[in-house]
One Martini backbone bead per residue (centre of mass of N, CA, C, O) as a GRO file, in nm:
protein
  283
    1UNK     BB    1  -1.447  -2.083  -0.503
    2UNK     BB    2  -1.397  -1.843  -0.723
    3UNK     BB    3  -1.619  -1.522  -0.846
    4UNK     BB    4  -1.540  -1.417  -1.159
    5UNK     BB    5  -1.654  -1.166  -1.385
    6UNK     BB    6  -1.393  -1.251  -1.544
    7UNK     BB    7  -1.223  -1.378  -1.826
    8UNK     BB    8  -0.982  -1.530  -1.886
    9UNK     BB    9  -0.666  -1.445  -2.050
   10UNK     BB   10  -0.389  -1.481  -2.209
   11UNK     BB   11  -0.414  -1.149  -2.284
   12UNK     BB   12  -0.330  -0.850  -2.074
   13UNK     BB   13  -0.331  -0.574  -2.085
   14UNK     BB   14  -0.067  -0.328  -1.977
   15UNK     BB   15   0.053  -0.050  -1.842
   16UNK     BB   16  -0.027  -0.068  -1.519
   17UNK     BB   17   0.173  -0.173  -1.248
   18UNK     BB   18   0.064  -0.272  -0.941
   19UNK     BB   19   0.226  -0.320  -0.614
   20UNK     BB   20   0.234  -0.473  -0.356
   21UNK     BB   21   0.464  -0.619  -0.076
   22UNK     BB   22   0.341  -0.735   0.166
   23UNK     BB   23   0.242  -1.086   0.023
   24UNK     BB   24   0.345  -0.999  -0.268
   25UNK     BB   25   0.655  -0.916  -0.367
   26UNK     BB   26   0.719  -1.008  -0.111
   27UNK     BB   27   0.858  -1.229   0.082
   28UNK     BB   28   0.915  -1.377   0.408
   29UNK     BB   29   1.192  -1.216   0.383
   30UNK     BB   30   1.200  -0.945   0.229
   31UNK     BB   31   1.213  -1.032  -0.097
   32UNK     BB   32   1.289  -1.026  -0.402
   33UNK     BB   33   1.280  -1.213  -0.640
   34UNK     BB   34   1.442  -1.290  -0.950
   35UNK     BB   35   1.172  -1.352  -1.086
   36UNK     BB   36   1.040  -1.131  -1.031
   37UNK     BB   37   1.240  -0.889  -1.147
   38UNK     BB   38   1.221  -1.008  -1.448
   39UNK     BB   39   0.937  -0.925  -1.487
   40UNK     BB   40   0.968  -0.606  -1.426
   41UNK     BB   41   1.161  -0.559  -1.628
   42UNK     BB   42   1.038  -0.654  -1.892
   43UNK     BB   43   0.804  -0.445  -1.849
   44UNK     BB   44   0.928  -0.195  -1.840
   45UNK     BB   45   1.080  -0.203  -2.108
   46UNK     BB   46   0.787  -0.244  -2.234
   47UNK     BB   47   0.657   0.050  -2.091
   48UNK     BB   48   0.546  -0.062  -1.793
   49UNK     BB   49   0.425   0.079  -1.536
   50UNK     BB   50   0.612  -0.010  -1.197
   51UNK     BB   51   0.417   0.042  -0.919
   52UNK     BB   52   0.466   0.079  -0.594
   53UNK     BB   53   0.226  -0.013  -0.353
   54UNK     BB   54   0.224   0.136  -0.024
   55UNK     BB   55   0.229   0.173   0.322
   56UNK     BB   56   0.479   0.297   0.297
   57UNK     BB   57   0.700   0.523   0.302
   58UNK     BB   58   0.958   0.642   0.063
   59UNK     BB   59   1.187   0.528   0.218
   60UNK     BB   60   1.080   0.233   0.231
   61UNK     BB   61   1.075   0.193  -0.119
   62UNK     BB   62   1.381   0.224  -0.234
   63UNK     BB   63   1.522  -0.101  -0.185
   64UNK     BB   64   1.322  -0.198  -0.416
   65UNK     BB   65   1.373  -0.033  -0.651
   66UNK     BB   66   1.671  -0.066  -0.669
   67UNK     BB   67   1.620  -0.385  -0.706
   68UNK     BB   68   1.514  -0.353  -0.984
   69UNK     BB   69   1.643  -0.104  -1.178
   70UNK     BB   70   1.372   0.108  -1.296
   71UNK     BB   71   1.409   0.433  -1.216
   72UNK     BB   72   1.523   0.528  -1.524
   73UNK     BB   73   1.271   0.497  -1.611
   74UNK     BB   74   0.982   0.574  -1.714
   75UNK     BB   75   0.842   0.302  -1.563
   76UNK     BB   76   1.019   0.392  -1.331
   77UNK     BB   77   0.931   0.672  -1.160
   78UNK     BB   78   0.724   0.594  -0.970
   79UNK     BB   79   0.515   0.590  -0.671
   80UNK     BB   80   0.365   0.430  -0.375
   81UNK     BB   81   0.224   0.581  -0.065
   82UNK     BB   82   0.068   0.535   0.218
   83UNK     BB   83  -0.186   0.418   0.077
   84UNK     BB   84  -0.228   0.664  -0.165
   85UNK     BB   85  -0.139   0.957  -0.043
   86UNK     BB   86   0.137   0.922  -0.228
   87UNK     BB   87   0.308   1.044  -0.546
   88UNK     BB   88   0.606   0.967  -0.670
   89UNK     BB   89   0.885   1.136  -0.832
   90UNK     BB   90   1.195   0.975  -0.922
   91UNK     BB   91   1.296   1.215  -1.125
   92UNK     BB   92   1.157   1.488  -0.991
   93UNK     BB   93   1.191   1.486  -0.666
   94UNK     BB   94   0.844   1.476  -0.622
   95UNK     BB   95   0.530   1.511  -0.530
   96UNK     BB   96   0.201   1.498  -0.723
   97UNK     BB   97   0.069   1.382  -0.449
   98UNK     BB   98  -0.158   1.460  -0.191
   99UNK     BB   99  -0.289   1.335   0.154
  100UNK     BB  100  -0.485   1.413   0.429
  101UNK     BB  101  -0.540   1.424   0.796
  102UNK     BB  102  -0.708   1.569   0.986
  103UNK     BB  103  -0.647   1.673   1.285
  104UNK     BB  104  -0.886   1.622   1.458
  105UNK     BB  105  -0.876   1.342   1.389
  106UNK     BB  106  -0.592   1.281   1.515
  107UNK     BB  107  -0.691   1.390   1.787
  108UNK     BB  108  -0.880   1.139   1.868
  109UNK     BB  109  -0.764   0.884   1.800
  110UNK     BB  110  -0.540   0.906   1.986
  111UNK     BB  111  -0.758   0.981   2.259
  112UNK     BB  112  -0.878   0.646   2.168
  113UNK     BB  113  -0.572   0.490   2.210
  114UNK     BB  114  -0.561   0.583   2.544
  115UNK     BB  115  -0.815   0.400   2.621
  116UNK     BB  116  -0.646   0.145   2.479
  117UNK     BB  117  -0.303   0.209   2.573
  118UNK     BB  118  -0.223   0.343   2.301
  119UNK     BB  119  -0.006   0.421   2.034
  120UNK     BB  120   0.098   0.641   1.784
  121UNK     BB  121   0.116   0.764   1.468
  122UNK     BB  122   0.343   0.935   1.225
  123UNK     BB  123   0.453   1.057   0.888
  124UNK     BB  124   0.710   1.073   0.687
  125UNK     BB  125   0.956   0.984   0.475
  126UNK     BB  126   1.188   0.949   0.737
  127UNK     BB  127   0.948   0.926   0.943
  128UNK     BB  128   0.819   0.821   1.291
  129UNK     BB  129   0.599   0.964   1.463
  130UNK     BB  130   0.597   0.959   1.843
  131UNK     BB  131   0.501   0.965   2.228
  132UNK     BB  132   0.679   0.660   2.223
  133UNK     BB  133   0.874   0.388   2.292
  134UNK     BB  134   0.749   0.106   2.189
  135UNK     BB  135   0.713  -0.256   2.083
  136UNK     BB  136   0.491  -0.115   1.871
  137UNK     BB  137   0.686   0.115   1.721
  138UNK     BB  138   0.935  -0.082   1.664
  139UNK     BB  139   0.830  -0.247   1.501
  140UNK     BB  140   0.803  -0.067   1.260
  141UNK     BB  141   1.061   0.057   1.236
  142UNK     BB  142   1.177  -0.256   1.162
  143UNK     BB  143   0.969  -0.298   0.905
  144UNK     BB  144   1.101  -0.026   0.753
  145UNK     BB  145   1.363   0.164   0.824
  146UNK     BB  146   1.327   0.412   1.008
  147UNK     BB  147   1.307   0.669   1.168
  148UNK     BB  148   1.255   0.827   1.526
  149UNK     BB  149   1.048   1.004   1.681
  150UNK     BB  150   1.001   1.168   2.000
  151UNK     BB  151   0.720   1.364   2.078
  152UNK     BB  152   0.656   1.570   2.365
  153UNK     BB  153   0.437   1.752   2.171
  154UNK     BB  154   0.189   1.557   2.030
  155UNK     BB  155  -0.072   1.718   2.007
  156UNK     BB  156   0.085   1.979   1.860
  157UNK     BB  157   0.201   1.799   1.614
  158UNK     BB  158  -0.096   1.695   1.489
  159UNK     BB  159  -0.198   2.005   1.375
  160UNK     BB  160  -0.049   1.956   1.073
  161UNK     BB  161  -0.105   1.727   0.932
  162UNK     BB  162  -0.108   1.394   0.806
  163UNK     BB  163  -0.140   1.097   0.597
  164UNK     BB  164  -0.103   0.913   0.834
  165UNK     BB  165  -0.221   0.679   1.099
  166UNK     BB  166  -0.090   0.393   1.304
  167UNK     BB  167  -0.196   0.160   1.547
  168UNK     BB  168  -0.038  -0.029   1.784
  169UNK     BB  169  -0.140  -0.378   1.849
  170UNK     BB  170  -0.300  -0.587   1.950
  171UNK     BB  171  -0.545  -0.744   1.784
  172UNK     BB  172  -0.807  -0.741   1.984
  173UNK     BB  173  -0.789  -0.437   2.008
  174UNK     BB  174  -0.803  -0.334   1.744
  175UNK     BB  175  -1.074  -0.401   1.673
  176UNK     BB  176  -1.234  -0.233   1.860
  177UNK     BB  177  -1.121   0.037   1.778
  178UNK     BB  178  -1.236   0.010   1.492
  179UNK     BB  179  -1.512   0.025   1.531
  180UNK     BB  180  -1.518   0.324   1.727
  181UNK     BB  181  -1.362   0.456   1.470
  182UNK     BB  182  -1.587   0.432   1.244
  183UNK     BB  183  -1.816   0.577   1.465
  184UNK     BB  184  -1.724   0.791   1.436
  185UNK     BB  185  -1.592   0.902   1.134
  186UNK     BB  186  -1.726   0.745   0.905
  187UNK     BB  187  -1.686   0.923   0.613
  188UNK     BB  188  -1.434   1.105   0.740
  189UNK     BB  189  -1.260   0.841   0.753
  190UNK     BB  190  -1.028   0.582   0.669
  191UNK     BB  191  -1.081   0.235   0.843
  192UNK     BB  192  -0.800  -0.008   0.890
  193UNK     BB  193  -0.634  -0.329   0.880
  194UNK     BB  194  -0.343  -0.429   0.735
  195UNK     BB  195  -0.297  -0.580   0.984
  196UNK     BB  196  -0.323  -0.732   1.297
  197UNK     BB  197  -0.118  -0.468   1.421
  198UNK     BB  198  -0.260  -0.254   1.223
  199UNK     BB  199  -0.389   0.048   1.246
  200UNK     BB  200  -0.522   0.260   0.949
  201UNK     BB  201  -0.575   0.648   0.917
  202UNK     BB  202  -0.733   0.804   0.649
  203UNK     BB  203  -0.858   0.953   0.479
  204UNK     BB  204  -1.110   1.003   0.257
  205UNK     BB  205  -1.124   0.840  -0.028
  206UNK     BB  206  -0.835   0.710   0.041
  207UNK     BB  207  -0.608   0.490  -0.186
  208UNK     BB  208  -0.465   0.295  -0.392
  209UNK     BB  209  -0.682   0.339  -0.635
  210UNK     BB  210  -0.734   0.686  -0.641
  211UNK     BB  211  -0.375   0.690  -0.709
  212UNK     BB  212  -0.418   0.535  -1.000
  213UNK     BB  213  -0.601   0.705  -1.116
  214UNK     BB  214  -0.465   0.917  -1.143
  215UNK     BB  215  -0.204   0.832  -1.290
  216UNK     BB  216  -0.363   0.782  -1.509
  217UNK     BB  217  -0.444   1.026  -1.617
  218UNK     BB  218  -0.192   1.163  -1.614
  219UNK     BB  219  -0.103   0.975  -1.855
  220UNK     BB  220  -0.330   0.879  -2.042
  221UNK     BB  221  -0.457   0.591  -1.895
  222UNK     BB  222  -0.675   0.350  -1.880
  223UNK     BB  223  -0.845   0.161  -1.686
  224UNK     BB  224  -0.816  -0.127  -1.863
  225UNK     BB  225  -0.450  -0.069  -1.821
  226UNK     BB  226  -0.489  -0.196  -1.513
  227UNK     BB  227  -0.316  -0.311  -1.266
  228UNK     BB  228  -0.328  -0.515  -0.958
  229UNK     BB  229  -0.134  -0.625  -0.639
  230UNK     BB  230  -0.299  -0.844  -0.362
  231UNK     BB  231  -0.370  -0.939  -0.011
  232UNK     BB  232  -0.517  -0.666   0.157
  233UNK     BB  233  -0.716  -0.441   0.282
  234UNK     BB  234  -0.551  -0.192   0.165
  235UNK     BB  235  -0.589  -0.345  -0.129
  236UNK     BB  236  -0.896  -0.276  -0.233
  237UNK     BB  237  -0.917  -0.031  -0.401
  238UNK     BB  238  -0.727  -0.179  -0.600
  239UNK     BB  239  -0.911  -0.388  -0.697
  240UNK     BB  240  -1.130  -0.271  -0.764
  241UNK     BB  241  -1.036  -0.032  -0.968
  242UNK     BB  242  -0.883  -0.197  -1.173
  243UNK     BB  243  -0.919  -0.340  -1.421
  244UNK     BB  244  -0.715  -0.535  -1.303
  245UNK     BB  245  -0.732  -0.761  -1.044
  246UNK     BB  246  -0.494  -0.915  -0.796
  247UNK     BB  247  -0.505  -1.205  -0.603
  248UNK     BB  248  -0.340  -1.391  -0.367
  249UNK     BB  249  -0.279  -1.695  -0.274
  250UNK     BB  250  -0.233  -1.564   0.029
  251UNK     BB  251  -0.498  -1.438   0.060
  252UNK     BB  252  -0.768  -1.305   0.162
  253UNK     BB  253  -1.115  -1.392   0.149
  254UNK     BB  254  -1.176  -1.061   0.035
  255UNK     BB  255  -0.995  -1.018  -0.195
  256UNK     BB  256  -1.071  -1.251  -0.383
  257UNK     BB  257  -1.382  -1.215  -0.417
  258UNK     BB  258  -1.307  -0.918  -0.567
  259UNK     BB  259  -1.146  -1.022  -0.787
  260UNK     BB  260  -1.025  -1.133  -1.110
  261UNK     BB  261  -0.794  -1.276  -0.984
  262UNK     BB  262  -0.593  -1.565  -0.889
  263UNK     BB  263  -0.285  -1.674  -0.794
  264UNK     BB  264  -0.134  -2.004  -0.828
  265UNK     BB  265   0.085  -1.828  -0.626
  266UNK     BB  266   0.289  -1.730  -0.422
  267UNK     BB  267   0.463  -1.497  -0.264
  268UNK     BB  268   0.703  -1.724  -0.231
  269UNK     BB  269   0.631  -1.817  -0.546
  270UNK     BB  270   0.643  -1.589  -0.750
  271UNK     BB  271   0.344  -1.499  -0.833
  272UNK     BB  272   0.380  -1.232  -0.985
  273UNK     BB  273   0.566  -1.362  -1.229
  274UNK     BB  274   0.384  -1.560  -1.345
  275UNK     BB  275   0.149  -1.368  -1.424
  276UNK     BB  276   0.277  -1.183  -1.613
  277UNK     BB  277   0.388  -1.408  -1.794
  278UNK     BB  278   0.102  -1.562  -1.871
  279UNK     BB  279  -0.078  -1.246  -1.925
  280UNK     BB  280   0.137  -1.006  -2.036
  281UNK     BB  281   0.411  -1.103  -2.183
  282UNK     BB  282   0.250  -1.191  -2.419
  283UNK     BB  283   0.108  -1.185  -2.791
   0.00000   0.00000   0.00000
């Protein structure tokens, strides 16, 4: 059992529902069920702002929102992207929102994932850049769909600084080199694994969670009208930040215990939908 500091509610306020993707609104074929749809295109009617909120680039949560159809409303003209680095407005088709990883960061981590190995990414909105084509940079390219640019000159234009580095690799060796990169860079980088074989480097202090504070202040709604559903250690900080955090049945147990709700059904039985309908379209 999990221990929760707030007492379910059948009505919970609700002005911003912020969701992560994979694991979370997507389910195991990488889609929005019919379900979950309905109960967000209702909650945007219904003036809630409903913004994804993930690890991707913003060309890769487009196919996404058009799912939805719910971009051309004020209530989903937001996106979160790259875990909190990027809000974009697809209304004004423009970033708000923006931070970056100092390129020294970028250049330590590069050349400590070549001790392990390892090659490394950066990103921009429509593509991947890289320094090799390997079946670890292929894998993130073919599970965004974005374009892929392998970079000659890959140390010299890491000096431009980017939202975020990515470097993919077997799970046990992510481990050890995340380790390393902790002690590295202390509090001035924020570095987690998002999947078993992503390990991912951000600003400091910056996550899906300080991107919601920022966007609800833009807008002028209280923290405690804010929702977040995650199921992954990225998804940390919208949980905790979040007025109501809810973690997936599917999710970590490390996110469970830090959320204030855990939804239940998964992310196949589209449990964020069951959860919207239960506790937030209600009167």
């Amino acid at each position: 059992m999990y221990n929760h500091s707030k007492t379910p509610a059948q009505h919970l306020p609700a002005k911003i529902i912020a969701l992560d993707l994979d694991d979370t609104l997507l389910d195991s074929h990488q889609q929005i069920s019919d379900e979950n749809v309905r109960a967000l295109r209702r909650a945007a009617a219904l003036g809630i702002y409903v913004v994804l909120c993930s690890g991707r680039a913003e060309d890769a949560i487009l196919p996404f929102v058009r799912r939805l159809e719910i971009a051309g409303m004020q209530a989903g003209r937001f996106i979160i992207a790259v875990n909190g680095c990027s809000i974009f407005d697809l209304h004004e088709r423009r970033r708000i929102y923006s931070r970056t990883v100092a390129p020294e960061i970028l250049l330590h981590a590069n050349r400590r994932a070549k001790e392990f190995g390892l090659v490394t990414e950066v990103y921009d909105p429509d593509t991947i850049h890289t320094e090799m084509d390997t079946k670890w940079t292929r894998l993130d390219v073919d599970l965004c769909h974005l374009k892929m640019d392998v970079v000659k000159d890959y140390e010299d234009f890491l000096k431009q600084g980017f939202v975020k580095m990515l470097i993919p690799g077997e799970p046990e060796t992510l481990l050890k080199l995340q380790d390393v990169l902790k002690s590295d860079f202390g509090k001035n980088a924020n570095v987690f694994i998002s999947k078993p074989y992503f390990l991912e480097i951000l600003p400091a202090d910056c996550g899906k969670g300080e991107a919601i504070e920022f966007l609800a202040d833009h807008l002028g709604i209280e923290k405690n009208a804010t929702m977040g559903f995650g199921d992954s250690m990225n998804d940390e900080s919208m949980i905790r930040k979040c007025g109501w955090g809810v973690a997936m049945k599917n999710g970590l147990d490390e996110i469970k215990e830090i959320a204030d709700f855990v939804t239940e059904k998964t992310n196949d039985e589209s449990g964020v939908a069951h959860f919207i309908t239960s506790h937030v379209l209600t009167a």
